[in-house]
Biopython code that builds the backbone (N, CA, C, O; Angstrom):
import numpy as np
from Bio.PDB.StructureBuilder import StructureBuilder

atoms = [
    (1, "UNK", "N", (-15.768, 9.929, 17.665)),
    (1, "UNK", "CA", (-17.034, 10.615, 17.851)),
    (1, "UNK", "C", (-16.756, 12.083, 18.142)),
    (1, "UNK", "O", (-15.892, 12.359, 18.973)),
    (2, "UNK", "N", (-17.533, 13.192, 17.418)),
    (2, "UNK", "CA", (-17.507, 14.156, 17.473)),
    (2, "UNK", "C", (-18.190, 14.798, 18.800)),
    (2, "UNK", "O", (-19.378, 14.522, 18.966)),
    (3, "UNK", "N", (-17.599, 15.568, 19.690)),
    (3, "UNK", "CA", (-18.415, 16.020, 20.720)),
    (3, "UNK", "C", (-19.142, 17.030, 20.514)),
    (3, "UNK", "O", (-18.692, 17.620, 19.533)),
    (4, "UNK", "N", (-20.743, 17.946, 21.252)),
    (4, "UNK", "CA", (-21.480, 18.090, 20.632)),
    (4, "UNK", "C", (-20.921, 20.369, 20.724)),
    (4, "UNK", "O", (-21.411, 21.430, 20.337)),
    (5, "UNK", "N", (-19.599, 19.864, 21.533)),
    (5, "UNK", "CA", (-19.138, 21.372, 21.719)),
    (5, "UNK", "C", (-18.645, 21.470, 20.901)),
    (5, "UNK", "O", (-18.602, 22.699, 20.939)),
    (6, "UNK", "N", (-17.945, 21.140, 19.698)),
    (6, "UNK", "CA", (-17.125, 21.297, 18.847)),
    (6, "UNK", "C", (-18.554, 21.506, 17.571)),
    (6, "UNK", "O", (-18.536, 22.333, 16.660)),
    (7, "UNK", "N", (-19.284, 20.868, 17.754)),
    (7, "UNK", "CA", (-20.475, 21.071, 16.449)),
    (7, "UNK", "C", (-20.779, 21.820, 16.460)),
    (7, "UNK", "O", (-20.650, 22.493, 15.437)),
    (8, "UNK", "N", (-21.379, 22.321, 17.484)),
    (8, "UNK", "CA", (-22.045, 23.906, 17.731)),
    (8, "UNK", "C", (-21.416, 24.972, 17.746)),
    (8, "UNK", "O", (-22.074, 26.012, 17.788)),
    (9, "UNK", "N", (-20.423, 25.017, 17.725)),
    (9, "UNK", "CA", (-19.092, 25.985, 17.429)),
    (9, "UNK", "C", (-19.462, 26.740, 16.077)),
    (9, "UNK", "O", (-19.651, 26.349, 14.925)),
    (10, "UNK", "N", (-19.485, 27.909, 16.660)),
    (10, "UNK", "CA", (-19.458, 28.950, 15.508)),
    (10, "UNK", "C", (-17.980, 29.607, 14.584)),
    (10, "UNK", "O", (-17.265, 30.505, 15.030)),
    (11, "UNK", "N", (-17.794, 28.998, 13.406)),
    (11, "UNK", "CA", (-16.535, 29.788, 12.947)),
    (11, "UNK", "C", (-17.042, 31.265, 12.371)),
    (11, "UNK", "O", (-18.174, 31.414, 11.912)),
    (12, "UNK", "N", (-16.127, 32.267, 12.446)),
    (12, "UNK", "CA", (-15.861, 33.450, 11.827)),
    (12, "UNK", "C", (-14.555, 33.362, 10.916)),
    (12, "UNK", "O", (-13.368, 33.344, 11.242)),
    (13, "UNK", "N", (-15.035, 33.322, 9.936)),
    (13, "UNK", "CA", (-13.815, 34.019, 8.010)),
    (13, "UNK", "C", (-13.552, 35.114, 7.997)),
    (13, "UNK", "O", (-14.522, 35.777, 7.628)),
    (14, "UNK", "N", (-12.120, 36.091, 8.369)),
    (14, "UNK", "CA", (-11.994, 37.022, 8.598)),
    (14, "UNK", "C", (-11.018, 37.160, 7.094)),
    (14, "UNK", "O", (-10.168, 36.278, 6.972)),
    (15, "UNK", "N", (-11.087, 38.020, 6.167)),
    (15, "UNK", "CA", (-10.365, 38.101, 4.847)),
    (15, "UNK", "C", (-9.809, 40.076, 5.886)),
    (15, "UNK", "O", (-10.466, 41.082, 6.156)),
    (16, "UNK", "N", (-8.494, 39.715, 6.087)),
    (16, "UNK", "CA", (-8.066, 41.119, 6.203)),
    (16, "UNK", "C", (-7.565, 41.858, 5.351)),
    (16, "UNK", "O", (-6.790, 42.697, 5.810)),
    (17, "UNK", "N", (-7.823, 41.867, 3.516)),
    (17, "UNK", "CA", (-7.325, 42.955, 3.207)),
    (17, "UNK", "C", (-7.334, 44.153, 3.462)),
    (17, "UNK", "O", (-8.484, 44.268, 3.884)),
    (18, "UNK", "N", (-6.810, 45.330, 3.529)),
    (18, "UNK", "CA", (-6.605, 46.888, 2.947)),
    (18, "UNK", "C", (-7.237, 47.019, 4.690)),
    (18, "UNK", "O", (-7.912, 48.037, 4.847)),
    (19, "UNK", "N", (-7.108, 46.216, 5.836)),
    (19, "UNK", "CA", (-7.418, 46.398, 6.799)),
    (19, "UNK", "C", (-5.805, 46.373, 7.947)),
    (19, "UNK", "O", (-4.794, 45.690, 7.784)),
    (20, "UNK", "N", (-6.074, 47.261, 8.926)),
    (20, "UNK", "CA", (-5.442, 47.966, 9.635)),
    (20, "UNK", "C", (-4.565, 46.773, 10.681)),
    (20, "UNK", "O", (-5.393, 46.374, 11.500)),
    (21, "UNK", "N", (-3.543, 46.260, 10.862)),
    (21, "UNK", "CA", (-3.177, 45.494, 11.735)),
    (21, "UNK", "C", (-3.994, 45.619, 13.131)),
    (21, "UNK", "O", (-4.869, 44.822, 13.472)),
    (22, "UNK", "N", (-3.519, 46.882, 13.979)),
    (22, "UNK", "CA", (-3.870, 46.555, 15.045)),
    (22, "UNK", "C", (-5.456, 46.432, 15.462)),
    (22, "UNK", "O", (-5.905, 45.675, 16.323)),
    (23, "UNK", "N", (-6.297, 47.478, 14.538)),
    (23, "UNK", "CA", (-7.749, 47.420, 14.926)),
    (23, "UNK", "C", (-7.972, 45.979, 14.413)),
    (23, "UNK", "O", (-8.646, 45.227, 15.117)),
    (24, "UNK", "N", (-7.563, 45.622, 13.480)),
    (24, "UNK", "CA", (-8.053, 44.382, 13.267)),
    (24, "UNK", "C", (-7.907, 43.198, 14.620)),
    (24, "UNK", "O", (-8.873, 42.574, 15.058)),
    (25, "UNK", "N", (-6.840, 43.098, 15.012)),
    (25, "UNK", "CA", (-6.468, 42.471, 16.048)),
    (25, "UNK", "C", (-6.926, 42.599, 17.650)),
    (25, "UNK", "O", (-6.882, 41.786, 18.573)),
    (26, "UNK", "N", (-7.436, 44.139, 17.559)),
    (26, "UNK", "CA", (-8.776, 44.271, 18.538)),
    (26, "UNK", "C", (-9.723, 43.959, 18.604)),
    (26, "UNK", "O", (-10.343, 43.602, 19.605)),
    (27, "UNK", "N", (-10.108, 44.037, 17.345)),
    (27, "UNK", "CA", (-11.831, 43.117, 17.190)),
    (27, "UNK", "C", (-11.555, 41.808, 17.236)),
    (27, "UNK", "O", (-12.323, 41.204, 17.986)),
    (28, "UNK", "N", (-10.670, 41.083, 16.667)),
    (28, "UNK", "CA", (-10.430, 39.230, 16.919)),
    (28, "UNK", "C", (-10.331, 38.832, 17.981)),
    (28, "UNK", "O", (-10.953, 37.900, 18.491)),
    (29, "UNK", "N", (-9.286, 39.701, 18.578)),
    (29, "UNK", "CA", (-9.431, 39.465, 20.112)),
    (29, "UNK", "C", (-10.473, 39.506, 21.079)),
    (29, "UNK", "O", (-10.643, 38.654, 21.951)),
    (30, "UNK", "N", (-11.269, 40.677, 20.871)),
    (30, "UNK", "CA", (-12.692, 40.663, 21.689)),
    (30, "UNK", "C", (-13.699, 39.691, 21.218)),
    (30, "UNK", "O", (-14.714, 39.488, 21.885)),
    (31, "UNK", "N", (-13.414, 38.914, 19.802)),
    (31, "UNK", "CA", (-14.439, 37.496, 19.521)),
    (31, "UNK", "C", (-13.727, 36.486, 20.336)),
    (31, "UNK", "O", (-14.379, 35.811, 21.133)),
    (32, "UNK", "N", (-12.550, 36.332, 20.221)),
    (32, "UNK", "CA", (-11.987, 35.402, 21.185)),
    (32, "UNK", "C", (-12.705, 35.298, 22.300)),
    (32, "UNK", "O", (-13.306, 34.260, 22.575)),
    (33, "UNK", "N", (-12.721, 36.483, 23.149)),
    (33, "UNK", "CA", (-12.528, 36.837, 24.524)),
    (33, "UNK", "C", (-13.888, 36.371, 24.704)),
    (33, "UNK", "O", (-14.153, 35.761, 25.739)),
    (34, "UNK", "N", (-15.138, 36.659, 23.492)),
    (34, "UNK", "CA", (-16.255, 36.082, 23.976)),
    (34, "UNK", "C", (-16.748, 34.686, 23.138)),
    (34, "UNK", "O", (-17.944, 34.506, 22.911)),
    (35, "UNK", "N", (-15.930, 33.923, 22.795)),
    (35, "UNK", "CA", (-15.990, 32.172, 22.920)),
    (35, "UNK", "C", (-16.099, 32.312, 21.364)),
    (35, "UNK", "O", (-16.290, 31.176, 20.932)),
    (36, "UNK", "N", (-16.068, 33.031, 20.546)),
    (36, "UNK", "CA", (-15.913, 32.862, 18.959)),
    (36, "UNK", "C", (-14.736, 32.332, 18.560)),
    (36, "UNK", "O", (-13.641, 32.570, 19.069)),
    (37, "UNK", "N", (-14.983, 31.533, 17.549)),
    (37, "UNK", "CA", (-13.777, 30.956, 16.502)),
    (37, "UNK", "C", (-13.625, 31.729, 15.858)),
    (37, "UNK", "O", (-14.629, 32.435, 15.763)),
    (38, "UNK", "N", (-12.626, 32.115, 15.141)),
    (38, "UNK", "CA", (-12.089, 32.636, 14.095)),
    (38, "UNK", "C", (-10.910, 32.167, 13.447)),
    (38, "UNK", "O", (-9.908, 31.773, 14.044)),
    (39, "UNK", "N", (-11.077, 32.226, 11.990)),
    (39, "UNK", "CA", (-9.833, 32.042, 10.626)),
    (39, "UNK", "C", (-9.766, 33.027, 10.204)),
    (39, "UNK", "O", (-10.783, 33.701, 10.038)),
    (40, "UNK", "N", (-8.375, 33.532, 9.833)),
    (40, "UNK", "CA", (-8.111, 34.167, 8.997)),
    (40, "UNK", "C", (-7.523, 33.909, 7.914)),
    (40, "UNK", "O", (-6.561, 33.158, 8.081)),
    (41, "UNK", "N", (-7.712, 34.240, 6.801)),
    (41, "UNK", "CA", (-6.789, 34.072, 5.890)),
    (41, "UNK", "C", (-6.305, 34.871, 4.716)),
    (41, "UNK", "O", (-7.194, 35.677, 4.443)),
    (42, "UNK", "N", (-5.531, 34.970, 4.097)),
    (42, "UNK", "CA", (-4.827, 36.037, 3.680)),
    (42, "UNK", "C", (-4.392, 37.160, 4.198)),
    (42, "UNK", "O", (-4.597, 38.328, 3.869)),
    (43, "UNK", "N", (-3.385, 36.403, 5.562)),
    (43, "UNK", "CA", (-2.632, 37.465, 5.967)),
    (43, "UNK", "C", (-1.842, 38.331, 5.490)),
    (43, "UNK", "O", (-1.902, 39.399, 6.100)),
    (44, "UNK", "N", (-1.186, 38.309, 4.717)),
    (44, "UNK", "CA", (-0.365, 39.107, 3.927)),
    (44, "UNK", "C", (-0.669, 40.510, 3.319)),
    (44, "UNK", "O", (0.131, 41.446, 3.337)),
    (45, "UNK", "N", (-1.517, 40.535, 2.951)),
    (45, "UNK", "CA", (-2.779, 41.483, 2.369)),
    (45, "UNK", "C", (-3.012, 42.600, 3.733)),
    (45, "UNK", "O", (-3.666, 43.592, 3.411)),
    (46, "UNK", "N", (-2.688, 42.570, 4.786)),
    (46, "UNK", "CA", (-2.888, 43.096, 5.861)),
    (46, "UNK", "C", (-2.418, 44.832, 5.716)),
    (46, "UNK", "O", (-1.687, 44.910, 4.728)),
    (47, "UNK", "N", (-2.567, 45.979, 6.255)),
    (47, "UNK", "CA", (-2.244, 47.164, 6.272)),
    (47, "UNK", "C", (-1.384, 47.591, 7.475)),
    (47, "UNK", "O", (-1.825, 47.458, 8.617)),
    (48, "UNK", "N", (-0.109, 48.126, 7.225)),
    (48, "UNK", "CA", (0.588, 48.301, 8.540)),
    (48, "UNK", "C", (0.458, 49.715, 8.446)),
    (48, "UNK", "O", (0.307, 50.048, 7.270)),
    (49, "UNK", "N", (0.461, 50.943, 9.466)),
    (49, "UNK", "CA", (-0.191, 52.517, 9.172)),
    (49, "UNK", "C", (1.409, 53.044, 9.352)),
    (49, "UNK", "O", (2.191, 52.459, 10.101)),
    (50, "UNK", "N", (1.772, 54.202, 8.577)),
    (50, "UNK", "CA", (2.775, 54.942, 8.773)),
    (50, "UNK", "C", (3.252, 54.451, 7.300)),
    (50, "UNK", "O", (2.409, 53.900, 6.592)),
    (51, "UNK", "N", (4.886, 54.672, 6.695)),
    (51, "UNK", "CA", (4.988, 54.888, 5.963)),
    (51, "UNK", "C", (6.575, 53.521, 5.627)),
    (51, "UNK", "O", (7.291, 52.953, 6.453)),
    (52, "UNK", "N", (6.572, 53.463, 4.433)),
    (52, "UNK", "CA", (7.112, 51.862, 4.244)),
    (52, "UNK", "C", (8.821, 51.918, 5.403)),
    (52, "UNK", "O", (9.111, 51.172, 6.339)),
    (53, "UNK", "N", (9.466, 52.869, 4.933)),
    (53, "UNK", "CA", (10.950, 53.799, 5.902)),
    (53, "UNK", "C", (10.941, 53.554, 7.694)),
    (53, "UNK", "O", (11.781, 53.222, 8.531)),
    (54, "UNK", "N", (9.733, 53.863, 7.700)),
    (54, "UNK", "CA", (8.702, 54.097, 9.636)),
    (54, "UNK", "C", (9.024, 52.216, 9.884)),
    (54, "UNK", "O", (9.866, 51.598, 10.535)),
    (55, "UNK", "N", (8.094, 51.881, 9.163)),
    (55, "UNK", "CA", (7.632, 50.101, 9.196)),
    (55, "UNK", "C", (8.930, 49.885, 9.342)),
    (55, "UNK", "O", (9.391, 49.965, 10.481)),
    (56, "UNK", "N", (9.892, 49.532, 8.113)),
    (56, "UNK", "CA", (11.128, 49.055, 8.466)),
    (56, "UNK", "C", (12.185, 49.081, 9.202)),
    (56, "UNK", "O", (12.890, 48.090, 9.390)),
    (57, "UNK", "N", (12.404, 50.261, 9.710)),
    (57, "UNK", "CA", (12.551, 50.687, 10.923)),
    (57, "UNK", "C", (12.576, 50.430, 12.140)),
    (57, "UNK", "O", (13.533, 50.303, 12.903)),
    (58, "UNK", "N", (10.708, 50.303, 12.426)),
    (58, "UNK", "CA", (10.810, 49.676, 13.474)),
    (58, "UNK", "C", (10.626, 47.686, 13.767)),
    (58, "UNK", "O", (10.569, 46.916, 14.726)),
    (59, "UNK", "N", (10.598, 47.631, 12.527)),
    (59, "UNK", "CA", (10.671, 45.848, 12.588)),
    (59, "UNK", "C", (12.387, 45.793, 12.761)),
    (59, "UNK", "O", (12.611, 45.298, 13.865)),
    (60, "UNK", "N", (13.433, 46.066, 12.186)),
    (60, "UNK", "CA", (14.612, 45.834, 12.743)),
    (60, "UNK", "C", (15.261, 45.984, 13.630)),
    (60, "UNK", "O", (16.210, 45.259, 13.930)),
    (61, "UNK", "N", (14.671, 47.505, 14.576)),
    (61, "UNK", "CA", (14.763, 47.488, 15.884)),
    (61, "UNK", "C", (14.259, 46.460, 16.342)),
    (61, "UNK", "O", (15.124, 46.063, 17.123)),
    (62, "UNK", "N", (13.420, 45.751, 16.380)),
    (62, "UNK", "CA", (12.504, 44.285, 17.436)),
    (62, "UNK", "C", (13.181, 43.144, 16.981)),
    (62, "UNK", "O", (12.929, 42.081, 17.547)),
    (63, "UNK", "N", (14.340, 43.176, 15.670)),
    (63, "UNK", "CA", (14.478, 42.185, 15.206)),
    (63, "UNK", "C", (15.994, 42.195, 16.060)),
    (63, "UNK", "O", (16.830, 41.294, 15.982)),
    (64, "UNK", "N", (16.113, 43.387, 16.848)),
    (64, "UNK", "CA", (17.772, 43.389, 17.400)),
    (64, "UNK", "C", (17.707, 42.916, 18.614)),
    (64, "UNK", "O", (18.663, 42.660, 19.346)),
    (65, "UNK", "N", (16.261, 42.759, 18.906)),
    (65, "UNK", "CA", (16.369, 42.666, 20.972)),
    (65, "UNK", "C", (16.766, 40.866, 20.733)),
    (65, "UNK", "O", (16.204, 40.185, 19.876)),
    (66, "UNK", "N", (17.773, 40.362, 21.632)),
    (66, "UNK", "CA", (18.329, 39.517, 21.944)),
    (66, "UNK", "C", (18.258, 38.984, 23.375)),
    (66, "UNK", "O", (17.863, 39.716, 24.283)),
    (67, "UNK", "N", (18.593, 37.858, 23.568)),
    (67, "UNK", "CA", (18.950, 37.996, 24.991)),
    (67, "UNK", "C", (20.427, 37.915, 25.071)),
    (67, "UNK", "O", (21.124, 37.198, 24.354)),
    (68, "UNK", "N", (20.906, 38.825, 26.136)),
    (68, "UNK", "CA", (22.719, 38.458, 26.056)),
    (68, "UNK", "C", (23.404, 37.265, 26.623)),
    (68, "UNK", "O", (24.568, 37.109, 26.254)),
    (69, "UNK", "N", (22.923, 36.420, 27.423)),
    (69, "UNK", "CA", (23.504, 35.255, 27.709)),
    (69, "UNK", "C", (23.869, 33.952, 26.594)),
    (69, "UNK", "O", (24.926, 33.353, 26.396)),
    (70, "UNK", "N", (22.165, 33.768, 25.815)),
    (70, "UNK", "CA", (22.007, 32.609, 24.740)),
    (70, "UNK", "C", (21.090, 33.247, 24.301)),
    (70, "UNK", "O", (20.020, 33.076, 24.885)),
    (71, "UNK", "N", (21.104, 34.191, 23.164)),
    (71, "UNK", "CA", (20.366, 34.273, 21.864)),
    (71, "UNK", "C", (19.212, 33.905, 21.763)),
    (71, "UNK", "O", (18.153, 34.530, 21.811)),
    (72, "UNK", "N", (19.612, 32.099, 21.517)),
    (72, "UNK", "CA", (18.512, 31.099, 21.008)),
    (72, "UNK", "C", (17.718, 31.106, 21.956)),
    (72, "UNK", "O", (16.746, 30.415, 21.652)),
    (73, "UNK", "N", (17.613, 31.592, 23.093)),
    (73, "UNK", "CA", (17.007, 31.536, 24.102)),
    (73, "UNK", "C", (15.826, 32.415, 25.060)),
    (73, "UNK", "O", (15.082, 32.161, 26.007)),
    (74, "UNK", "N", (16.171, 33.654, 24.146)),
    (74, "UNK", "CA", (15.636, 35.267, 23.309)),
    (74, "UNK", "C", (14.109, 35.252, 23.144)),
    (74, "UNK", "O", (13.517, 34.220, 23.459)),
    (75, "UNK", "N", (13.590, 36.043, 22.795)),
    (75, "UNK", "CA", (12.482, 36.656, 22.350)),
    (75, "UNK", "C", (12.600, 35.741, 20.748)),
    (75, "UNK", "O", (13.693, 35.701, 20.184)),
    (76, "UNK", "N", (11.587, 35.169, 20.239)),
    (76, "UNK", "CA", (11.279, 35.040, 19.013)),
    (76, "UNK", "C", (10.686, 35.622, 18.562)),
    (76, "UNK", "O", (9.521, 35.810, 18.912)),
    (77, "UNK", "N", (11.329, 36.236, 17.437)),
    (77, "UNK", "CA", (10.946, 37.053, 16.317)),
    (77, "UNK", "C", (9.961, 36.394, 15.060)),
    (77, "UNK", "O", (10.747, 35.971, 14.212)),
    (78, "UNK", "N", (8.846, 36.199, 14.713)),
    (78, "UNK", "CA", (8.013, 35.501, 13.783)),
    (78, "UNK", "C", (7.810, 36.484, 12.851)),
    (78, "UNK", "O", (7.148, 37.502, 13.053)),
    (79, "UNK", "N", (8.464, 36.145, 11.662)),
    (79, "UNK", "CA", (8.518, 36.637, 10.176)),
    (79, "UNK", "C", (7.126, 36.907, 9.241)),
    (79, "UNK", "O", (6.759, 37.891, 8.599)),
    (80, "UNK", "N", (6.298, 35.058, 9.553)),
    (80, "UNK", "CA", (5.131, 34.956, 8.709)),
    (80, "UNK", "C", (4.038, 35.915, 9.331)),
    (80, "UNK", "O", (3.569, 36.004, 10.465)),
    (81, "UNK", "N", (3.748, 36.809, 7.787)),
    (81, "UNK", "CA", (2.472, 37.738, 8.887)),
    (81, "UNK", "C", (1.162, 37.179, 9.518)),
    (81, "UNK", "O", (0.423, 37.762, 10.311)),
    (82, "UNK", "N", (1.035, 35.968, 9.016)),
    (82, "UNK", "CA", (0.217, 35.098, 10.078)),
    (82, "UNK", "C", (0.698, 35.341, 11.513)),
    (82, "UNK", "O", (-0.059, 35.646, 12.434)),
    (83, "UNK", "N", (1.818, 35.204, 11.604)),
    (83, "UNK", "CA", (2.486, 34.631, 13.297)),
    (83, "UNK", "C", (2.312, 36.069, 14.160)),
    (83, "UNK", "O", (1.975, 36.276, 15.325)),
    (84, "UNK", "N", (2.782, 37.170, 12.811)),
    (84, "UNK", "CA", (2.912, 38.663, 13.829)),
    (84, "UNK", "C", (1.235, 38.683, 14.197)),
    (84, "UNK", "O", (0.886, 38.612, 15.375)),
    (85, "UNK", "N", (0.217, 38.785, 13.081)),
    (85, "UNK", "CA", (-1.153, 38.551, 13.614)),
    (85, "UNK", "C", (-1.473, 37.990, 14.930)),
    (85, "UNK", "O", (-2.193, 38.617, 15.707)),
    (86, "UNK", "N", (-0.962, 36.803, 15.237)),
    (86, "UNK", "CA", (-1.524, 35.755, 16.233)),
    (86, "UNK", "C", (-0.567, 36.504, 17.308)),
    (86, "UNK", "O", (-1.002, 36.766, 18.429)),
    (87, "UNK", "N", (0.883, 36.869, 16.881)),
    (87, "UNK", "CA", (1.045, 37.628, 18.593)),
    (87, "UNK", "C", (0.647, 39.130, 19.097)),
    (87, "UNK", "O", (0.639, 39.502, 20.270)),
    (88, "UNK", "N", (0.391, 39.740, 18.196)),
    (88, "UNK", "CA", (-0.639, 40.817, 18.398)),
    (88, "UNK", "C", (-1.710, 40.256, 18.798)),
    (88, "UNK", "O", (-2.075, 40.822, 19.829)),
    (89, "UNK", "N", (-2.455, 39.366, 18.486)),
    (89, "UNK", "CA", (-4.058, 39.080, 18.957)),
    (89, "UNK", "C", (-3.481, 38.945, 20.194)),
    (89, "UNK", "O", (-3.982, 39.640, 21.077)),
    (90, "UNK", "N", (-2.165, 37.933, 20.623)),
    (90, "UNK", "CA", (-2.134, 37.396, 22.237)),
    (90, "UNK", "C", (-1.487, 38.384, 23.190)),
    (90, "UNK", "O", (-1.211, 37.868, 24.273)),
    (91, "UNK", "N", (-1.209, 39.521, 23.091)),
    (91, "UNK", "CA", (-0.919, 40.548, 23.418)),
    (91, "UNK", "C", (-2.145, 41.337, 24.010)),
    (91, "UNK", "O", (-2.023, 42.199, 24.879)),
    (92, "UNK", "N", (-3.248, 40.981, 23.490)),
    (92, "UNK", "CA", (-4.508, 41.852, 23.840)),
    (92, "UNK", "C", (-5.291, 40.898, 24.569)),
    (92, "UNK", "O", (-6.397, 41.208, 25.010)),
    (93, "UNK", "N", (-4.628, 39.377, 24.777)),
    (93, "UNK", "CA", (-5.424, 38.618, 25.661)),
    (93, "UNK", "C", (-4.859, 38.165, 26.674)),
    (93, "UNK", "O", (-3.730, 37.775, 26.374)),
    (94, "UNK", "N", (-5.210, 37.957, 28.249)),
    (94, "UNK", "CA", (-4.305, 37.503, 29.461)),
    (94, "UNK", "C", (-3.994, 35.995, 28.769)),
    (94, "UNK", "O", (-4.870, 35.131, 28.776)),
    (95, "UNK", "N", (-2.720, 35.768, 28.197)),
    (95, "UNK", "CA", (-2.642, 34.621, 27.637)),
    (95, "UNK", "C", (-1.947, 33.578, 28.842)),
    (95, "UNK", "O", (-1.937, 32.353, 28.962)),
    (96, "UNK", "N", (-1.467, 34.526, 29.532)),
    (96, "UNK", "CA", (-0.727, 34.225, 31.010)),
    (96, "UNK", "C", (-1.513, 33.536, 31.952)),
    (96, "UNK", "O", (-0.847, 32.941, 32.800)),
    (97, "UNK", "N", (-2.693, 33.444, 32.048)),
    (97, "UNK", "CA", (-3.830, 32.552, 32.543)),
    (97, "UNK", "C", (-4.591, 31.629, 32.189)),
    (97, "UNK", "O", (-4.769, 31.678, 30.972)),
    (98, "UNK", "N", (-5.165, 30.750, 32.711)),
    (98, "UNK", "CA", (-5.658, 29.077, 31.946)),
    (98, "UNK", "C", (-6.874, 29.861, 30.999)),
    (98, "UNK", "O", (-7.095, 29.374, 29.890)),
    (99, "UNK", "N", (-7.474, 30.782, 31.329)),
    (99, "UNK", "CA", (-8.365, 30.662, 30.611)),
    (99, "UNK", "C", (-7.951, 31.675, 29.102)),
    (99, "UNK", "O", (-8.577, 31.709, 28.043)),
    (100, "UNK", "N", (-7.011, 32.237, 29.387)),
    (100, "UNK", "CA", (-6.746, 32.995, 28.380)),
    (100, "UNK", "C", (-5.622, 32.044, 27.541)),
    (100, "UNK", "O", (-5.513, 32.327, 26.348)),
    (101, "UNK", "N", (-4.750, 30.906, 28.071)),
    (101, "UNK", "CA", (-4.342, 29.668, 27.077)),
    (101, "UNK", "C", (-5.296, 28.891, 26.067)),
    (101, "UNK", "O", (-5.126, 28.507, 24.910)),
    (102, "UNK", "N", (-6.358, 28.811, 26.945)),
    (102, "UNK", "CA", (-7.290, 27.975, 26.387)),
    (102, "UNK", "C", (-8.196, 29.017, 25.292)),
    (102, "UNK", "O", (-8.829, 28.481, 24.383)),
    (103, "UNK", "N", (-8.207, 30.388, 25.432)),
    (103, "UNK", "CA", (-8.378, 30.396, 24.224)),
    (103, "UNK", "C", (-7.899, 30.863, 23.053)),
    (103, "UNK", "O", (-8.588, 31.162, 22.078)),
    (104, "UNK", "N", (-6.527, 30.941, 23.155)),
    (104, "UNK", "CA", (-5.649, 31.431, 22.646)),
    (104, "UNK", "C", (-5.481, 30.003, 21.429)),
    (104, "UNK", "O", (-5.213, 30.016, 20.228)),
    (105, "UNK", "N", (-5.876, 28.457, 22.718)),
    (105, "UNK", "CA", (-5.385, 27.023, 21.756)),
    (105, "UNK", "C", (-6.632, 26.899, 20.803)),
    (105, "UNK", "O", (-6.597, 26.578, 19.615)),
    (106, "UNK", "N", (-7.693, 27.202, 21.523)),
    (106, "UNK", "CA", (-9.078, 27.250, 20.335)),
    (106, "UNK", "C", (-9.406, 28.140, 19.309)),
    (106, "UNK", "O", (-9.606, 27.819, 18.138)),
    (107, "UNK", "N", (-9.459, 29.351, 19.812)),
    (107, "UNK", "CA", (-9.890, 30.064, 18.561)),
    (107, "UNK", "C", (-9.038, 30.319, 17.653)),
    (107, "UNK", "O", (-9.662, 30.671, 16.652)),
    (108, "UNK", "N", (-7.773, 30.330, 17.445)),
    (108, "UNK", "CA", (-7.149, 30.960, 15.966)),
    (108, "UNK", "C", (-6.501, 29.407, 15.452)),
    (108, "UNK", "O", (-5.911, 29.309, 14.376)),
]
sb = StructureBuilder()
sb.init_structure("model")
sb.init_model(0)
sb.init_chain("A")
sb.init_seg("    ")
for serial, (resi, resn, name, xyz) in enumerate(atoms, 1):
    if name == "N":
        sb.init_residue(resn, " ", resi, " ")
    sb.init_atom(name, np.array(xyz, "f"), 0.0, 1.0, " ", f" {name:<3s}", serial, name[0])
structure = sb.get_structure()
């Protein structure tokens, strides 16, 4: 049986082409923050600002931070631009608190 919170649930279709990573990830976050669902899809399509040299750059610097004891044990680095999306969105939300888990597990 379907409960009647999950019916009434509003989704939002977010298509991010030729759109800006981080503003984008400000506005998702502030639907989050006020009880909206949201999908995205076609992450890939996404706009990173500065210039392709800049970008690469600084993704291999983030791709060097380690931890020095055990590695595997480190900061994870997420490749799929879905994943960088979703940790930018959780970056802009207290994800560190129950209520900011909980909607970190619902909306995306």
């Amino acid at each position: 049986m379907v409960s009647r919170s999950v019916v009434c649930a509003r989704w939002v279709v977010v298509d991010p082409r030729h759109h800006m990573l981080g503003r984008l990830a400000s506005i998702l976050a502030k639907e989050l923050l006020n009880g909206q669902r949201v999908a995205v899809v076609r992450c890939e399509d996404m706009c990173l600002s500065g210039g392709l040299d800049r970008q690469k750059m600084k993704y291999l610097r983030f791709l060097r931070k380690l931890m020095n004891t055990k590695p595997s044990h480190g900061p994870i680095h997420f490749r799929a631009p879905a994943k960088i999306l979703w940790r930018t969105i959780r970056g802009m939300i207290p994800h560190e608190t129950k209520l900011g888990a909980v909607i970190l597990a619902q909306g995306l």
